[in-house]
ZATIVEX-588301 format. One record per residue (C-alpha): residue number from 1; x, y, z. Coordinates in Angstrom, 3 decimals. Example, Ala and Ser with C-alpha at 12.3 -4.5 7.8 and 13.67 -1.06 7.14 Angstrom:
residues 2
{pos=1&x=12.300&y=-4.500&z=7.800} $
{pos=2&x=13.670&y=-1.060&z=7.140} $
This chain:
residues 424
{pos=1&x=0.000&y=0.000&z=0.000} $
{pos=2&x=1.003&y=3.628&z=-0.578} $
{pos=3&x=2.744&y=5.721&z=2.341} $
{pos=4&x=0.696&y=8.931&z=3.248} $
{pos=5&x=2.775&y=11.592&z=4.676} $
{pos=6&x=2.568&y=14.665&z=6.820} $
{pos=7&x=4.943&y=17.395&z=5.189} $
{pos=8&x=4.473&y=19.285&z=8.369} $
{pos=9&x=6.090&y=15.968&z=10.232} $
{pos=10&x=8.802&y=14.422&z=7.811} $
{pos=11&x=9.988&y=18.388&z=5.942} $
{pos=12&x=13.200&y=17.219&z=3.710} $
{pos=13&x=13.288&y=13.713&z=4.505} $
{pos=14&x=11.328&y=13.078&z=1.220} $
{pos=15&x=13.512&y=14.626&z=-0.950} $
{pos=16&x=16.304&y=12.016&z=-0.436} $
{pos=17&x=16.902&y=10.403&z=-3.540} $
{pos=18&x=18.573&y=7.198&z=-4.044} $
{pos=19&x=21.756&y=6.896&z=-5.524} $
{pos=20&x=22.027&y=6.182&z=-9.115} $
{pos=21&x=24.633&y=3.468&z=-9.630} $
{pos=22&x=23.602&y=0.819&z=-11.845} $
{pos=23&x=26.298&y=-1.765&z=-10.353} $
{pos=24&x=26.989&y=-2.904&z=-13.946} $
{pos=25&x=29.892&y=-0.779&z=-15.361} $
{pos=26&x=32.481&y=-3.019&z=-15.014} $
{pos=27&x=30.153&y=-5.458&z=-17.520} $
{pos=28&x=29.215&y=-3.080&z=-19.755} $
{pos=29&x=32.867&y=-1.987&z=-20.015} $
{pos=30&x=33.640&y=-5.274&z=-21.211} $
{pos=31&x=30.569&y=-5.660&z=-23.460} $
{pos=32&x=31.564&y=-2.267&z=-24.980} $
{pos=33&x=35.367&y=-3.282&z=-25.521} $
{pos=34&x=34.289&y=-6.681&z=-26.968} $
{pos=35&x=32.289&y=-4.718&z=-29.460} $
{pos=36&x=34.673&y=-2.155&z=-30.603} $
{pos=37&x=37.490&y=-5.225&z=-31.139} $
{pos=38&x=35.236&y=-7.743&z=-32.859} $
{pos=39&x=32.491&y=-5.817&z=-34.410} $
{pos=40&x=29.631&y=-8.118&z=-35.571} $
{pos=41&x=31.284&y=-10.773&z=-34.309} $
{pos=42&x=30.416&y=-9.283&z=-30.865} $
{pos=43&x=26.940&y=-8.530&z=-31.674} $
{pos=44&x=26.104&y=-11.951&z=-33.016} $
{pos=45&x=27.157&y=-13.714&z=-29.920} $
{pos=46&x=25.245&y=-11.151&z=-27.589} $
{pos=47&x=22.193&y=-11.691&z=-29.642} $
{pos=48&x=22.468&y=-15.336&z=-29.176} $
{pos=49&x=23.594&y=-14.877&z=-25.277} $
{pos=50&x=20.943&y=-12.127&z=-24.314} $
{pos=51&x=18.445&y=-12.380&z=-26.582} $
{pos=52&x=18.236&y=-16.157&z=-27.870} $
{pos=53&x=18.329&y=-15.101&z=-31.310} $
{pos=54&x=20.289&y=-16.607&z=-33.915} $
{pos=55&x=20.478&y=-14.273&z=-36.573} $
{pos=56&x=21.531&y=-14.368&z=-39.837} $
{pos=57&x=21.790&y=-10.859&z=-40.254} $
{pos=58&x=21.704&y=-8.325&z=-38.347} $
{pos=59&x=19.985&y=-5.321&z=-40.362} $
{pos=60&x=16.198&y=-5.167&z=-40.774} $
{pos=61&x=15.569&y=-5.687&z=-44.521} $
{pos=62&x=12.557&y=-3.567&z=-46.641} $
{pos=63&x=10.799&y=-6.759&z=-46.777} $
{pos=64&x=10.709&y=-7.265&z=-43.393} $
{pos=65&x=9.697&y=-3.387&z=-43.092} $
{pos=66&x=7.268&y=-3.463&z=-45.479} $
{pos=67&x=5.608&y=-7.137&z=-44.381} $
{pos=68&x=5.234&y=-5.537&z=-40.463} $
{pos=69&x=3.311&y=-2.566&z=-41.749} $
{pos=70&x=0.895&y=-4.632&z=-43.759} $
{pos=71&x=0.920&y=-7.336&z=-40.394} $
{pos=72&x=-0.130&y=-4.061&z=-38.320} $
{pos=73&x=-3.922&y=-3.393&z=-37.608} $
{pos=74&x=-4.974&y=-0.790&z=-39.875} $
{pos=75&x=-6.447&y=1.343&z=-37.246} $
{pos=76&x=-3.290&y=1.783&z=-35.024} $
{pos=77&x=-1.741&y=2.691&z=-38.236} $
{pos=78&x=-3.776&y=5.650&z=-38.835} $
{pos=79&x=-3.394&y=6.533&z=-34.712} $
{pos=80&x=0.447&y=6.432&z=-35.309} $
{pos=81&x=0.187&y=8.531&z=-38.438} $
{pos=82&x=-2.001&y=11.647&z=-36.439} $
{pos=83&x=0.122&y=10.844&z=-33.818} $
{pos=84&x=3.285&y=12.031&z=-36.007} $
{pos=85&x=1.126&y=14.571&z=-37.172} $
{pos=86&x=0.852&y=16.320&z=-34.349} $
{pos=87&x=4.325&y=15.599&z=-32.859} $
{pos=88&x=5.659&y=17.322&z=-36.629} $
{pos=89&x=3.497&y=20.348&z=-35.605} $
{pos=90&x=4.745&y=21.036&z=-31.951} $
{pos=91&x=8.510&y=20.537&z=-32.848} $
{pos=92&x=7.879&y=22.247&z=-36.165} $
{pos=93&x=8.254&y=25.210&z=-33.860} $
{pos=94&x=11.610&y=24.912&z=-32.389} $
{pos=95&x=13.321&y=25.351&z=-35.666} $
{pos=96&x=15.898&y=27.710&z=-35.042} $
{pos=97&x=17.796&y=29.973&z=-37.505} $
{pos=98&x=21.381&y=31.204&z=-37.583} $
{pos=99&x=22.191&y=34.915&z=-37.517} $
{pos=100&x=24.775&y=37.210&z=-38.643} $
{pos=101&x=25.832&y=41.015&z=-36.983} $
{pos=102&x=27.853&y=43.614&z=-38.647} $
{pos=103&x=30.669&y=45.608&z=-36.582} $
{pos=104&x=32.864&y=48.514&z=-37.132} $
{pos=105&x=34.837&y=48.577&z=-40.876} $
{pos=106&x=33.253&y=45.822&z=-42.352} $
{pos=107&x=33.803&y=43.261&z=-39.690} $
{pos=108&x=31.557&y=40.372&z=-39.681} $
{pos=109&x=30.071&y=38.019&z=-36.883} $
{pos=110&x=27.629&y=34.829&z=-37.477} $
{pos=111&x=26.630&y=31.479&z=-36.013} $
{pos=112&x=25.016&y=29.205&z=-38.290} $
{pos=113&x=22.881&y=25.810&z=-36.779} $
{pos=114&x=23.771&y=23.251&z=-39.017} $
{pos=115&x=21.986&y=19.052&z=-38.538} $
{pos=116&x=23.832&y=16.185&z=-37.192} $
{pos=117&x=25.440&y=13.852&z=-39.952} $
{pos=118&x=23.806&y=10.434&z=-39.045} $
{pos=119&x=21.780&y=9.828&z=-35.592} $
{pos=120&x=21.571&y=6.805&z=-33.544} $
{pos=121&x=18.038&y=5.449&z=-31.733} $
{pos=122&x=17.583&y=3.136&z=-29.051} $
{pos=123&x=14.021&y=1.676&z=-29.119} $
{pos=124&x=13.763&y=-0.909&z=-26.023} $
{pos=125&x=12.233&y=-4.263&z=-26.235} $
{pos=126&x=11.819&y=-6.021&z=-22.867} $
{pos=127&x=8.867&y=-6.426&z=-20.678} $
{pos=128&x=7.137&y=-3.907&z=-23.408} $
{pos=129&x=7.485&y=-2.019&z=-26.814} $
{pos=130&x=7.416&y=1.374&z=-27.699} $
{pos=131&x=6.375&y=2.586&z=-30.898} $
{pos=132&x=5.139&y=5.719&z=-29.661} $
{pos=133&x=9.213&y=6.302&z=-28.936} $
{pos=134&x=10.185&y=5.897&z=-31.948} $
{pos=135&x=8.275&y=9.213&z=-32.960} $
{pos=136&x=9.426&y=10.774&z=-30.553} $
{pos=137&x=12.772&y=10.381&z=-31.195} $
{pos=138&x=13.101&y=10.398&z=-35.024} $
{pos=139&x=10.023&y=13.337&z=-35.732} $
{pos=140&x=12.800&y=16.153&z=-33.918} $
{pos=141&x=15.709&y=14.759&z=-35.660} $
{pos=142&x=13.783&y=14.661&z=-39.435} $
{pos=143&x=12.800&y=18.389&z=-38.901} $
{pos=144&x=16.402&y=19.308&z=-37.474} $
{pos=145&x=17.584&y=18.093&z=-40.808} $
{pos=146&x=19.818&y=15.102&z=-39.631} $
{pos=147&x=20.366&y=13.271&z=-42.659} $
{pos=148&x=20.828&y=9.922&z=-41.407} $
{pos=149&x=18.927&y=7.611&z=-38.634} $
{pos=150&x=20.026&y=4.627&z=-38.007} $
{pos=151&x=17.686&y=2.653&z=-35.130} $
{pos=152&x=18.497&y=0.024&z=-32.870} $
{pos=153&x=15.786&y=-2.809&z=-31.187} $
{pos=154&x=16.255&y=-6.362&z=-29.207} $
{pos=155&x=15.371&y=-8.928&z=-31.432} $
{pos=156&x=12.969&y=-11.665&z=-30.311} $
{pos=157&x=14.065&y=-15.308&z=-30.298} $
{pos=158&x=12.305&y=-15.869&z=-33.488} $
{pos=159&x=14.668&y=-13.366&z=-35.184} $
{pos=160&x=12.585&y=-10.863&z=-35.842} $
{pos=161&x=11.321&y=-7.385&z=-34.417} $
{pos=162&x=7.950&y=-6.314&z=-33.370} $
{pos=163&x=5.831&y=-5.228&z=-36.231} $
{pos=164&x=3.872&y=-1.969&z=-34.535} $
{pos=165&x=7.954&y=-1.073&z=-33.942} $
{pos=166&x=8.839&y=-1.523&z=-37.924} $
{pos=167&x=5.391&y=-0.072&z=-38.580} $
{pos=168&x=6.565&y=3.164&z=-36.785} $
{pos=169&x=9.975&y=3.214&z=-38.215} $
{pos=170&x=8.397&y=3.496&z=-41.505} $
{pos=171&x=5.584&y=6.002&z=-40.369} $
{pos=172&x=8.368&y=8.012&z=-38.842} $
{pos=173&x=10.771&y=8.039&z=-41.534} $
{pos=174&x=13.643&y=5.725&z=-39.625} $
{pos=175&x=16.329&y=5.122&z=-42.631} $
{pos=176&x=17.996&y=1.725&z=-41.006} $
{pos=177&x=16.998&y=-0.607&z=-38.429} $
{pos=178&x=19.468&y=-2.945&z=-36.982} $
{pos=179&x=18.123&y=-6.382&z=-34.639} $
{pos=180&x=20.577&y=-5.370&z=-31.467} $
{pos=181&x=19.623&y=-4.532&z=-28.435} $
{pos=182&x=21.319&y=-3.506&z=-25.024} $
{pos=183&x=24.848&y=-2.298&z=-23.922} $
{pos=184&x=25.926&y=-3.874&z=-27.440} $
{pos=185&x=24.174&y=-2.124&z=-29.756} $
{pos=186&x=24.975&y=1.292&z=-28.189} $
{pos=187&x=28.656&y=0.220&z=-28.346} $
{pos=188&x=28.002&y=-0.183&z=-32.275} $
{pos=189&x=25.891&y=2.937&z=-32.362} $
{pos=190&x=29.081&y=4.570&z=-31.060} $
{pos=191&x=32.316&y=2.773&z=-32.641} $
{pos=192&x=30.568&y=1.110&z=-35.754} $
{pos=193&x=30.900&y=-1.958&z=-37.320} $
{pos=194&x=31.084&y=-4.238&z=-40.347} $
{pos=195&x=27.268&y=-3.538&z=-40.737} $
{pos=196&x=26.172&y=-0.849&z=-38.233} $
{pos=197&x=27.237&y=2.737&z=-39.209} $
{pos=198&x=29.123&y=4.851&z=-36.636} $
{pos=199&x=26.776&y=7.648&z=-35.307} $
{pos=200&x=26.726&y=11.142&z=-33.769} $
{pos=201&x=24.620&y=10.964&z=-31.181} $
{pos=202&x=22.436&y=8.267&z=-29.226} $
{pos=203&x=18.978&y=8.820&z=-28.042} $
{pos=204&x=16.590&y=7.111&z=-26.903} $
{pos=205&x=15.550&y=4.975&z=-23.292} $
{pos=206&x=16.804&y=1.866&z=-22.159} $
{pos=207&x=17.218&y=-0.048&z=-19.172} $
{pos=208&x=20.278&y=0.184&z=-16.831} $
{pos=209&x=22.733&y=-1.460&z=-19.348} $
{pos=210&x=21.874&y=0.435&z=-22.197} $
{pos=211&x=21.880&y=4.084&z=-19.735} $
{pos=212&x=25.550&y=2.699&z=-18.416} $
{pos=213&x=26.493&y=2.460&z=-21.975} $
{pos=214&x=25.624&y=5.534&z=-22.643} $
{pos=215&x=27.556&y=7.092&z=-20.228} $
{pos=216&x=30.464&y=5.252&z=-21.372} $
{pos=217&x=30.277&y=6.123&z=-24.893} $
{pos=218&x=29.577&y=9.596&z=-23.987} $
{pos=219&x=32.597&y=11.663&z=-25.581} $
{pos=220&x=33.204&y=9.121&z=-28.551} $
{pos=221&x=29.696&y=10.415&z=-29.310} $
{pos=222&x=27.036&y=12.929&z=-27.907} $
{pos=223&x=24.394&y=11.414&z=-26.293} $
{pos=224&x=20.382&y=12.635&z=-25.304} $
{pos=225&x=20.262&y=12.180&z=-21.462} $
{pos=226&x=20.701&y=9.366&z=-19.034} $
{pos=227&x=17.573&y=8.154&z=-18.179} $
{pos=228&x=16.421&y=6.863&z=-15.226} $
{pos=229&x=13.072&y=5.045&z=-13.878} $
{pos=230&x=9.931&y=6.759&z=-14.822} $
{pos=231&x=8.464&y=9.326&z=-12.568} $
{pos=232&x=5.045&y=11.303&z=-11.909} $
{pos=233&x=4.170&y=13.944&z=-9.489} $
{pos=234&x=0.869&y=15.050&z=-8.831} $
{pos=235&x=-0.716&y=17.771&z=-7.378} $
{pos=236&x=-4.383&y=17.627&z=-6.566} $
{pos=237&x=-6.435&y=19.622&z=-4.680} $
{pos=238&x=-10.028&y=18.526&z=-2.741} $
{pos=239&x=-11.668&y=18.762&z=-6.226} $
{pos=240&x=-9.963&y=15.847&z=-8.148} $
{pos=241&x=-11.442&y=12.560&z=-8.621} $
{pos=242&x=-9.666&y=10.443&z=-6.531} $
{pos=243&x=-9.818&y=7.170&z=-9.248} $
{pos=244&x=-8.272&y=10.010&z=-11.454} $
{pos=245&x=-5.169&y=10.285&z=-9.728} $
{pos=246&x=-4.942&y=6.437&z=-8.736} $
{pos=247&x=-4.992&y=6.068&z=-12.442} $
{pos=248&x=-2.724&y=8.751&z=-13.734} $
{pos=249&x=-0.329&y=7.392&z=-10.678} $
{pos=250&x=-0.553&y=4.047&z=-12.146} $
{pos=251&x=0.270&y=5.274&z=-16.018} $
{pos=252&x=3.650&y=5.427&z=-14.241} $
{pos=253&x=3.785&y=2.971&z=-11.597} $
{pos=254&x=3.319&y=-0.079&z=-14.331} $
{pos=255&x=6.373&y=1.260&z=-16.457} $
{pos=256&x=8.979&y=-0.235&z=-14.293} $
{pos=257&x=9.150&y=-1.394&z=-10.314} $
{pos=258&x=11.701&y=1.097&z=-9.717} $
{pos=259&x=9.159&y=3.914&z=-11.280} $
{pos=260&x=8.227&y=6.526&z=-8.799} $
{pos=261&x=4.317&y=7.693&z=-8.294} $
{pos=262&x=3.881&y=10.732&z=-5.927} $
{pos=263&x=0.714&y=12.853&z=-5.144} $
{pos=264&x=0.971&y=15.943&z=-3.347} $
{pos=265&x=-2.378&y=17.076&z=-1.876} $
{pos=266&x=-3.430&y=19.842&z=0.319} $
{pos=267&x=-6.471&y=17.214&z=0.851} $
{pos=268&x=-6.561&y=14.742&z=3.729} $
{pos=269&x=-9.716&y=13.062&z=2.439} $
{pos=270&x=-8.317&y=13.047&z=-1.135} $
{pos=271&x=-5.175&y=11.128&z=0.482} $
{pos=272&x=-7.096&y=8.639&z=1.704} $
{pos=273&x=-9.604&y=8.241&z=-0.616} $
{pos=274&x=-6.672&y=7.312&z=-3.647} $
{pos=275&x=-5.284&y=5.182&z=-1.334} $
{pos=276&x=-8.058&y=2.895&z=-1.289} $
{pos=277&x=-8.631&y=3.643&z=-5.295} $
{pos=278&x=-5.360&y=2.277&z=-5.806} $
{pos=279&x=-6.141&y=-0.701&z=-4.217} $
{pos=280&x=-8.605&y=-1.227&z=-6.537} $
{pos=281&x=-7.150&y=-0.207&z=-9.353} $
{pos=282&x=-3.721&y=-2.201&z=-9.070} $
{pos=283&x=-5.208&y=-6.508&z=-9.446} $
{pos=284&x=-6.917&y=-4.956&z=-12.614} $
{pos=285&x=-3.597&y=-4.295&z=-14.289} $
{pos=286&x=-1.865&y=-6.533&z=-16.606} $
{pos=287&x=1.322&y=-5.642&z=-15.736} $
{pos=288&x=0.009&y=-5.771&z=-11.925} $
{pos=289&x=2.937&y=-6.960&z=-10.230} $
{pos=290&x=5.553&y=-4.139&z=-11.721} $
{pos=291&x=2.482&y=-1.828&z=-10.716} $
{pos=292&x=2.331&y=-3.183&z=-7.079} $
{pos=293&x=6.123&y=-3.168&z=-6.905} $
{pos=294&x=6.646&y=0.555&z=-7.717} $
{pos=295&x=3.183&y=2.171&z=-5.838} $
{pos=296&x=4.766&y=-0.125&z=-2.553} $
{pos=297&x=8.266&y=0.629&z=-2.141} $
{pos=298&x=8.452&y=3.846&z=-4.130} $
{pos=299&x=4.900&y=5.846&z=-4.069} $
{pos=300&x=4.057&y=7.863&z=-1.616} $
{pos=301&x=1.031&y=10.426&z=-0.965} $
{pos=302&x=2.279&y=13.869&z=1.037} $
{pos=303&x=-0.334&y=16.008&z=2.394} $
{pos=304&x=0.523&y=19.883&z=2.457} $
{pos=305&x=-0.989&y=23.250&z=3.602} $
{pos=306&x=-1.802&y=24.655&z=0.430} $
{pos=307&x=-1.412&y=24.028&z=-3.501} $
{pos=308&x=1.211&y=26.534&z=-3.091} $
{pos=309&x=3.281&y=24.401&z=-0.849} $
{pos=310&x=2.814&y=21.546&z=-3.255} $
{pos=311&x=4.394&y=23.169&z=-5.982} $
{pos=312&x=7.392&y=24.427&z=-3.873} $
{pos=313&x=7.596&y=20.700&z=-3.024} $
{pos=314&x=7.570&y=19.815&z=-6.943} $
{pos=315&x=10.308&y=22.481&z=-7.729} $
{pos=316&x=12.853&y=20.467&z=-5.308} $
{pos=317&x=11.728&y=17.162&z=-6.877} $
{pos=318&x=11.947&y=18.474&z=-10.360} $
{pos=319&x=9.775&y=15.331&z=-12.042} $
{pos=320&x=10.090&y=14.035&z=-14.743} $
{pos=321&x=5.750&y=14.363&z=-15.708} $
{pos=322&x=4.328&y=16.591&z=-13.647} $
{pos=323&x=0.165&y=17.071&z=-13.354} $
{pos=324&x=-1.779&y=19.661&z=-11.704} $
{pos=325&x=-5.285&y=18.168&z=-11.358} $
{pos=326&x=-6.816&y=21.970&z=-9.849} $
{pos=327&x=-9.678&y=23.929&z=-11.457} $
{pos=328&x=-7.437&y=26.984&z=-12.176} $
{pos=329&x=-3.874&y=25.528&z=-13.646} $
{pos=330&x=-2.536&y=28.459&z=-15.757} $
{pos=331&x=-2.449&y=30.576&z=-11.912} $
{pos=332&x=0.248&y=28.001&z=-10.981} $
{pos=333&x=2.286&y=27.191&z=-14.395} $
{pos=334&x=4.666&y=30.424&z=-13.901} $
{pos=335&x=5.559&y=29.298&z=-10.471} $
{pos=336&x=6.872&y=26.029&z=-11.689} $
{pos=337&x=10.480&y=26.098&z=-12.506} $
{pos=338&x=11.849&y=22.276&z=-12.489} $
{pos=339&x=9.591&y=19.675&z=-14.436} $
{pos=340&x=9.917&y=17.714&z=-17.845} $
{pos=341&x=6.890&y=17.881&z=-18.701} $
{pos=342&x=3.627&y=19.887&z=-17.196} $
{pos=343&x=-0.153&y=18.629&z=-18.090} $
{pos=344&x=-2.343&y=21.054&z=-16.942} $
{pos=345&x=-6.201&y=20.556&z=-15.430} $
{pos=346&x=-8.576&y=17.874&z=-14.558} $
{pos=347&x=-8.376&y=16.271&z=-17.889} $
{pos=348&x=-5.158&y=15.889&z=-19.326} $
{pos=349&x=-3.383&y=12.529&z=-18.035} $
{pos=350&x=0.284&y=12.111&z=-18.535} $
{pos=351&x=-0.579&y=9.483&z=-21.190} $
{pos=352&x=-1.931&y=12.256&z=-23.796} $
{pos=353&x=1.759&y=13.525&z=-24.261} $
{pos=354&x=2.564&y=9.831&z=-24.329} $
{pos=355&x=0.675&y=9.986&z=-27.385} $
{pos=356&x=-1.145&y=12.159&z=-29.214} $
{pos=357&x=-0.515&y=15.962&z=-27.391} $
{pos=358&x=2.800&y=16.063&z=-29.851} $
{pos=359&x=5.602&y=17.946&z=-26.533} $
{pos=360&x=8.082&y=15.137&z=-27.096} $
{pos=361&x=7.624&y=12.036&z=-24.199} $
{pos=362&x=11.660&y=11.940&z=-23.974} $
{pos=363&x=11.952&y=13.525&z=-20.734} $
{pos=364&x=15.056&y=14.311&z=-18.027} $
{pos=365&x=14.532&y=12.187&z=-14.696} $
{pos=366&x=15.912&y=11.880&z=-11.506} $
{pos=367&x=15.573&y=15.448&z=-10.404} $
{pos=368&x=17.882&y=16.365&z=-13.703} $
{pos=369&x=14.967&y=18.511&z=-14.625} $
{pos=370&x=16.325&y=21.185&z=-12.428} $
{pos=371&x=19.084&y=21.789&z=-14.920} $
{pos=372&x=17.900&y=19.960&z=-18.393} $
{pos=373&x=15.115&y=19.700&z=-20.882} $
{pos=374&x=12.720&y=17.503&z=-23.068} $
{pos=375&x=14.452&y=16.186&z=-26.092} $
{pos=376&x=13.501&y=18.650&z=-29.120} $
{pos=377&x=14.582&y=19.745&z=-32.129} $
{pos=378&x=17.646&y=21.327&z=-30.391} $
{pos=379&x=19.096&y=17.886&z=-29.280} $
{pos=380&x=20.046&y=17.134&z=-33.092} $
{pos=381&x=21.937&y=20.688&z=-34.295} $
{pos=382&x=25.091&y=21.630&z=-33.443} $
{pos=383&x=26.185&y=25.604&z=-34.015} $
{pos=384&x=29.058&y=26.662&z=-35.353} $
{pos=385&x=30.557&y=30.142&z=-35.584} $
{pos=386&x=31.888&y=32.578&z=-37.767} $
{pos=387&x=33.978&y=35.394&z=-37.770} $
{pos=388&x=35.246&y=38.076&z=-41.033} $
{pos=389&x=37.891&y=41.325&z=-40.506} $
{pos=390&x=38.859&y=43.779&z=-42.906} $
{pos=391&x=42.189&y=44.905&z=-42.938} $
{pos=392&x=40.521&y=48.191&z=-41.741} $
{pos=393&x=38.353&y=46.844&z=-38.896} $
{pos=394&x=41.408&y=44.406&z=-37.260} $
{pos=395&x=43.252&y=47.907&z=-37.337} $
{pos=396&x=41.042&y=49.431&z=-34.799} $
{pos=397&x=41.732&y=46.916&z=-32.371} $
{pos=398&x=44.808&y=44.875&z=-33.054} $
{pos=399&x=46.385&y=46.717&z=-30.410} $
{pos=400&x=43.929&y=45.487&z=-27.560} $
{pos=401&x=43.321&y=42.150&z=-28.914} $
{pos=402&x=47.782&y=41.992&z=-28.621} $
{pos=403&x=47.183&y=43.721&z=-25.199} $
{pos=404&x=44.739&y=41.476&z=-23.637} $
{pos=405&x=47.220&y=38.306&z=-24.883} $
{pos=406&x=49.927&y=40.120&z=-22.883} $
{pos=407&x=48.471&y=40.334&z=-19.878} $
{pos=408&x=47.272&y=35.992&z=-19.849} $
{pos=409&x=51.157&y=35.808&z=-20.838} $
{pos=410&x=50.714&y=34.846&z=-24.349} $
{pos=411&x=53.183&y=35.901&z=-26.440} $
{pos=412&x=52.647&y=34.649&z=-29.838} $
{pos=413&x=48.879&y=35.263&z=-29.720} $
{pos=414&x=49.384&y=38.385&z=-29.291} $
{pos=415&x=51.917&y=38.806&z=-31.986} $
{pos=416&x=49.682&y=37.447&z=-34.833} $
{pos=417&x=47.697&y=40.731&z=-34.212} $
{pos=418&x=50.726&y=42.641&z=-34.438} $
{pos=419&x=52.422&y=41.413&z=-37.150} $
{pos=420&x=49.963&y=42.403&z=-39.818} $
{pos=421&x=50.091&y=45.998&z=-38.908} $
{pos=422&x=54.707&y=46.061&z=-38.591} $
{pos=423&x=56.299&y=47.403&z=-41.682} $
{pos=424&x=58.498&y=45.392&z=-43.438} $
């Protein structure tokens, strides 16, 4: 069962977090180095080790593409399509453009925002699959311009690769997808192999293998965020339907048993009234035990003074999804500073931006939303500057630009100023 607890009584005791080790470097180390010395090699035998798949190759052919579509009910295919839709729209708008300023004697000053070469996407298979990631992921990277994406996915033992996952691949616009899942496939994401094209960046969620990896590779390649367990915070006043929040506490809770579900509630009755709807909400769940798991050893239900106080509370926490189930929503969205993610009112569950809102799903966790943001367009451009001088305009300030070398003790920088102005 849930915890309730007094805010008054426990203060900063519930923002202790737990540490994020994964206790598996020193094996993904070795999965990583194994990759980048034999190459497919590699990958073959961790198919067959982790995933009991024998392959016979490792890239996802168009047949195989084009067969999964047609396999796919024809009604999720149009859901996945609006879905895109209306992701396309929302990032549409975080295109951003380079500029270019003008200074004294025809001096020149620019930055131009120029797409990532190839990118590389992590879709995970495991206890479920996530097409709905696969937009999320590739729709920011197509409008940033990136001109390659390569995507990665666990295999089953059968060989092959869940058809709503190819289905969305294509939908999406997804140029390669390669049957590898886990530390070893973002290990061939990052060094490349015979088959699998060296990338840019990685994005996309995994599990903790695939998040250690990450962080390994990071440097040899740029990488989206390391994610952690799913989280949800949310605040709810005496209004809110308490089967509501049991249920948008559970959208979470059945992602993983590590997840984290938290209400914040200026309403003792509301408290106690989703405690009981959670009850009753949890055997009805197919993925009941993860569900049961995450609500028991990680939930919790804190009961403030005022919605005020719960958002303070939520700005130390900085969650990942954060609702705010109160009858006037837009009074508090100013005075929230650290969240992924914010769905405002009564009747906008966390699962709509799952979905079909189009704000991109790919969120920072583990209080990192205090310092980082949603994956967007952004996440896939790089900026690079530029810089022009007339003869006339490095005259004007040759003299500083030697000066200012001087005093950091650097001779010769300041001397290529100098020189063009000496006679010879």
């Amino acid at each position: 069962m849930i915890r309730i607890m007094d805010y008054s009584k426990c203060g900063n005791d519930i923002f202790i977090r737990e540490s994020s080790a994964s206790g598996v470097e020193d094996i993904v180390a070795d999965i990583i180095n194994d990759v980048r010395k034999n190459g497919d090699e590699a990958l073959y035998r961790y198919s067959s080790k982790f995933d009991g798949a024998d392959l016979s190759s490792l890239e996802v052919s168009e047949e195989e593409i084009n067969a999964a579509f047609e396999a796919v009910d024809s009604e999720l295919i149009e859901v996945i399509k609006e879905a895109k839709k209306n992701i396309w729209a929302f990032h549409e708008n975080q295109k951003r453009s380079g500029f270019i300023m003008t200074g004294e004697g025809g001096a020149v000053m620019g930055q131009r925002v120029i797409p990532l070469d190839r990118v590389g996407l992590y879709v995970p298979g495991g206890t479920a699959a996530y097409p709905s990631s696969v937009l999320m992921n590739c729709v920011p990277a197509l409008i940033a311009g990136v001109e390659e994406i390569v995507m990665v996915t666990p295999p089953s033992k059968d060989g092959g690769v869940n058809p709503v996952i190819l289905a969305a691949a294509k939908i999406a616009g997804v140029g390669r997808v390669f049957k590898i899942g886990g530390a070893q496939a973002v290990a061939a994401l990052a060094y490349g192999t015979e088959s699998v094209p060296a990338v840019d960046k990685i994005v996309g969620p995994g599990n903790r293998f695939v998040a250690e990896a990450k962080k390994q590779v990071f440097g040899k390649v740029a990488i989206d965020m390391i994610a952690g367990p799913s989280e949800i915070l949310v605040i709810a006043d005496a209004g809110s339907d308490p089967a509501f929040v049991a249920a948008d506490l559970l959208s979470q809770a059945e992602h993983d048993k590590n997840a984290s579900a938290v209400l914040v509630t200026d309403s003792e009755s509301l408290a106690e009234a989703v405690s009981l709807e959670l009850e009753k909400q949890i055997p009805t769940l197919a993925r009941e035990e993860i569900a049961r798991a995450s609500i028991d050893n990680n939930g919790r239900i804190i009961i403030v003074s005022s919605i005020d106080e719960a958002v303070d509370i939520s700005n130390e926490l900085a969650p990942e999804h954060l609702e705010v189930c109160v009858d006037n929503p837009f009074d508090y969205l100013d005075k929230i500073k650290h969240a992924g993610s914010v769905f405002l009112g009564r009747y906008c569950p966390e699962a709509v931006g799952d979905y079909m809102a189009g704000p991109n799903h790919t969120l920072p966790t583990s209080g990192t939303a205090r310092f980082s943001s949603p994956l967007s367009v952004d996440d896939f451009v790089k900026k690079s500057q530029f810089t022009y001088f007339t003869k006339g305009s490095l005259e004007k300030i040759y003299h500083k630009v030697a000066y200012f070398a001087d005093s950091e003790g650097l001779g010769a920088h300041a001397e290529s100023a100098r020189i063009r102005f000496k006679e010879k």
